[in-house]
N, C-alpha and C positions, 0 to 999 in steps of 0.2 A: 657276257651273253645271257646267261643266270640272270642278273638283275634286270636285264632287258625284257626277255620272256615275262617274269615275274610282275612288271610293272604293265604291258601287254594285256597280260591274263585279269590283271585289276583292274584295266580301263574297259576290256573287254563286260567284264560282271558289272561295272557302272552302267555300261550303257546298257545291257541286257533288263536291270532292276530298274530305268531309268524309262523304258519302253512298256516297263509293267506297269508302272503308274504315271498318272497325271493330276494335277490340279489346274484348277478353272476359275478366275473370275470371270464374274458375271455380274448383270445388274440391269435394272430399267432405269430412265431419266424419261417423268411424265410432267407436263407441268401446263397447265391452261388458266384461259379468264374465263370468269363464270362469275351469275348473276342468280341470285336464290330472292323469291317473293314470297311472300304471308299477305294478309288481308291490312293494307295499309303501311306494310315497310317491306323493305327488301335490304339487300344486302350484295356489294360488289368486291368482287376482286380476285385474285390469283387462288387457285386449284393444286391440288398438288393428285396425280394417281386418279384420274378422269377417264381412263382407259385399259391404264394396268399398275398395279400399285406399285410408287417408285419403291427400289430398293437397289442395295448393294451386298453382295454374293461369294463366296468362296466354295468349292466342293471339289472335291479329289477323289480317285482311288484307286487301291493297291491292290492287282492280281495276286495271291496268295497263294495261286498253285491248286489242282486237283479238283477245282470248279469252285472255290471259294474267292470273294473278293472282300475286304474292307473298303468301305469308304466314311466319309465325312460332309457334311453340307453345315454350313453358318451363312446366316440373312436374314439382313437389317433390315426395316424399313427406312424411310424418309418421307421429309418432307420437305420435296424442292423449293416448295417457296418463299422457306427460310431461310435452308440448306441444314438445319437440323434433323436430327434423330428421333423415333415415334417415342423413347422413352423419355419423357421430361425434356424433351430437347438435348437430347443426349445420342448418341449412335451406341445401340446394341442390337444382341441377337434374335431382335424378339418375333421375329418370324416364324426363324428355324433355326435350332440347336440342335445338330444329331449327328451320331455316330452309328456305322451300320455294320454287319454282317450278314452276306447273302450265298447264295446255293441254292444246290438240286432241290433245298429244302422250302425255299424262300427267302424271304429279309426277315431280318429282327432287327428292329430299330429302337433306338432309348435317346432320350431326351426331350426339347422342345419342337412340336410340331402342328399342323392343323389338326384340329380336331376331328373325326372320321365324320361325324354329324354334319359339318358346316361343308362337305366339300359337295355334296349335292345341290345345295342352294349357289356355289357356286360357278359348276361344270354347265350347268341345265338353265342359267342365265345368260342371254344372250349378252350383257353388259358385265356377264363376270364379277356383280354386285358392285362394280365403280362408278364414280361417276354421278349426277343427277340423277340417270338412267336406271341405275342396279336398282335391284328388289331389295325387301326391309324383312324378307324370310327369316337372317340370321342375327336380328337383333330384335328379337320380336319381345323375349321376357329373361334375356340374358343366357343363352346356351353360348360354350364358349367356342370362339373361331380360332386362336391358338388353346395348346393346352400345356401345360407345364409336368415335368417328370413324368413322362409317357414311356410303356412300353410299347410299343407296335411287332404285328407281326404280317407278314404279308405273302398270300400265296406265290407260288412259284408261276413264272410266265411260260406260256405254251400252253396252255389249260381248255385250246378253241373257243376263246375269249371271255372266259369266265376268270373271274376276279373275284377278292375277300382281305380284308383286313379285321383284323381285331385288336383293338388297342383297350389300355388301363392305361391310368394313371392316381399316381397317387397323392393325397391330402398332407400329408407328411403330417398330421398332427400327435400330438403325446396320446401314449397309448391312455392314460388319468383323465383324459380330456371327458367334458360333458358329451361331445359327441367326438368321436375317434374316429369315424367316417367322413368327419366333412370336408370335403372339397376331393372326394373320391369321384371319379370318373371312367365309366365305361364306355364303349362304343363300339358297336358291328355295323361294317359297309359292305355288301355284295353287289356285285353289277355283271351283266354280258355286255361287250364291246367288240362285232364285226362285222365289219365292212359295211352297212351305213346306219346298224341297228345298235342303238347304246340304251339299256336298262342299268338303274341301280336304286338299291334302296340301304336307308340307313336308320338308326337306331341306337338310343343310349342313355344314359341320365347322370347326371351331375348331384351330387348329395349337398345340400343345405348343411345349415345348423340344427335344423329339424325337420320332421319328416314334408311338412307342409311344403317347406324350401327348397327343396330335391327339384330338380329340373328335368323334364322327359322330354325328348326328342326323337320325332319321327319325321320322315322324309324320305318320297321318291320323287324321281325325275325319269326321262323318258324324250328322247329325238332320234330323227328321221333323215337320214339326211339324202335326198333327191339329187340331189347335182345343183338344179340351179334356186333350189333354198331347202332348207332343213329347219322344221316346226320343233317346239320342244313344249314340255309339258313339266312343272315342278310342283308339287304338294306338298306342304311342310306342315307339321305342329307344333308347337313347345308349351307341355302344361306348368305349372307349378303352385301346386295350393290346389283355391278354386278357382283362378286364372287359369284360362286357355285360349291362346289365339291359333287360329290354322288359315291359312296361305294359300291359295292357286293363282299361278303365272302361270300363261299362254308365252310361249315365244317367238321369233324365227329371226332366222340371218339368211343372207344373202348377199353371193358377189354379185357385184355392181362396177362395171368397169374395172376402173382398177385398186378399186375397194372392196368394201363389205358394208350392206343395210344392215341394221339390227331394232329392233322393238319387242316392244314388250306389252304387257298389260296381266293387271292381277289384282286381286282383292283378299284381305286383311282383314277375317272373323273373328271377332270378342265372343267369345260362347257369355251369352246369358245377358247379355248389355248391346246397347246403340251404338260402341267404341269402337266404328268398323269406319275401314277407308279403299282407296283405290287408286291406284296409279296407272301410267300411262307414259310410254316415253317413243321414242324413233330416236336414230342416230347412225352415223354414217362414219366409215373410218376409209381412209386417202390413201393408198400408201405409195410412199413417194420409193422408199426403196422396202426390200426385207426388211432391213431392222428401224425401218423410220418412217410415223403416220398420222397423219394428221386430222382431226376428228371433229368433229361436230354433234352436242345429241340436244334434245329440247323434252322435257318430261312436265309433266302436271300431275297433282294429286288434289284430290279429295276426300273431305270426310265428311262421318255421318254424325249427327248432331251430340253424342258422347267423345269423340275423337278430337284430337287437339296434333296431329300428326303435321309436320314441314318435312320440305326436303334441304337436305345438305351436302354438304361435299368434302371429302377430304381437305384440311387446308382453308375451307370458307364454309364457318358455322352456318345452320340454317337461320332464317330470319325469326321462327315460329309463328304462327297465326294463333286466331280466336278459332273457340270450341265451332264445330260445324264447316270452318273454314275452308280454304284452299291454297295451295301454294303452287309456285312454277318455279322452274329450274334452267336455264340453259348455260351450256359452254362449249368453248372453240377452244380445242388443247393439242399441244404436239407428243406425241412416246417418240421415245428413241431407245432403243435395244441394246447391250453388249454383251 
């Protein structure tokens, strides 16, 4: 009876620690045809992440007791229309690599993650920057969209919808180095988020090899959301040196049946130069259940006669054009969620 009990009380604390945590995959499968033009060539074929970028997913976590939890998030990219991995054609984690601890305090997070700068260009994008359709806010002069050995921290939720992160990361270079700063990185994100009013702004800079190299990033964004569409507003800069380009998109979405309309439109300023363009997209997403939708968008850009700017796509390089050019974009692709 002893061993009975005994064996009881063990399955019993199994399941109890078993109920405290979980793990989760997850993952997107995006894949479309799409058709990218420049001035005298184009370019056809299969898309990969035209809607939401594919990846594949794992995240868990462990109630800890006393209002503390660990968790863990890992996520790949892909590219389904190889069936390869974003690194070299390899599967890794180069999404998100993190490990967490959160409370009454907040999260602290360490590892690989978005960078706090990049996530405004892509919340306050109707296209979520995929796609023909996304904006060119977060590649404009290189600020980065993940970021490598990040510390993160993150307000506690319940705040009546105010928000903050603050993250570092660091360069890991030899303290002997010419420059021992470089590839350091900072970044502050604040936003308000309630009930149909989302503000946030963000900020940060990237350290070169020299000062000139150093990367500054600024960015707000700004939507509304009405019921039967929700306008959005993004402003972005990224300087470095005496390059500076700065960004504004218009947006809006709207359900549509038994979808969502989405468009865009923005312009692309070179301080001090002609090397300015503009884009332009609509697109349409289907969905045939929750986790499965089928999409359609059709985008054009132009430039101004210093700008040499194409569109491209995940999966199918742009064509590129001549200086002053134009190029067009469209594709028909399926997401599928899990």
């Amino acid at each position: 009876m002893k061993k009975l009990l005994t064996a009881v009380t063990a399955a019993t604390l199994a399941v109890g620690a078993a109920a405290q945590s979980s793990v989760t995959l997850f993952g997107v499968v995006d894949v479309g045809v799409a058709r990218v033009t420049g001035n005298g060539t184009s370019r056809t074929g299969l898309s990969t992440g035209g809607a939401n970028i594919s990846r594949l997913g794992f995240r868990g976590v462990e109630d800890l007791g006393g209002g503390l939890a660990a968790s863990f998030w890992l996520e790949a990219g892909l590219d389904v229309d190889t069936g390869q991995g974003k690194t070299g054609g390899a599967l890794s984690f180069n999404r998100r690599s993190t490990v967490s601890l959160a409370g009454r305090f907040g999260e602290v997070r360490l590892g690989r993650d978005d960078a706090a700068t990049f996530l405004n260009t892509l919340i306050f994008d109707p296209f979520l920057t995929n796609g023909v359709g996304g904006n060119n806010a977060f590649i404009m002069l290189g600020a980065p969209i993940q970021i490598s050995n990040a510390v993160s921290y993150f307000l506690p939720p319940g705040l009546g919808g105010f928000y903050a992160q603050l993250q570092y990361a660091f360069g890991e270079q030899p303290s002997n180095a010419t420059n021992s700063q470089e590839g350091n990185y900072v970044g502050l994100r604040a936003g308000y988020r309630a009930g149909p009013v989302h503000v946030a702004l963000a900020t940060g800079k990237l350290q070169g090899a020299t000062d000139g190299a150093d990367i500054r990033i600024h960015n707000f964004g700004a939507s509304y959301d009405f019921g039967v569409l929700r306008p959005s507003l993004l402003w972005a800069r990224e300087k470095r040196g005496t390059a500076q380009i700065t960004a504004v998109e218009l947006g809006v979405t709207a359900p549509l049946g038994l979808g969502e309309l989405r468009a865009q439109a923005s312009r692309y300023d070179t301080a001090g130069s002609d090397a300015d363009w503009k884009k332009f997209a609509i697109g349409y997403g289907y969905n045939l259940s929750k986790r499965t939708q089928l999409y359609a968008t059709v985008a054009h850009l132009s430039n101004q006669a210093g700008a040499q700017r194409a569109i491209g796509v995940q999966g199918l390089a742009a064509s590129g054009t001549s200086l002053g050019g134009s190029s067009n974009g469209y594709e028909l692709g399926l997401r599928h969620t899990f």
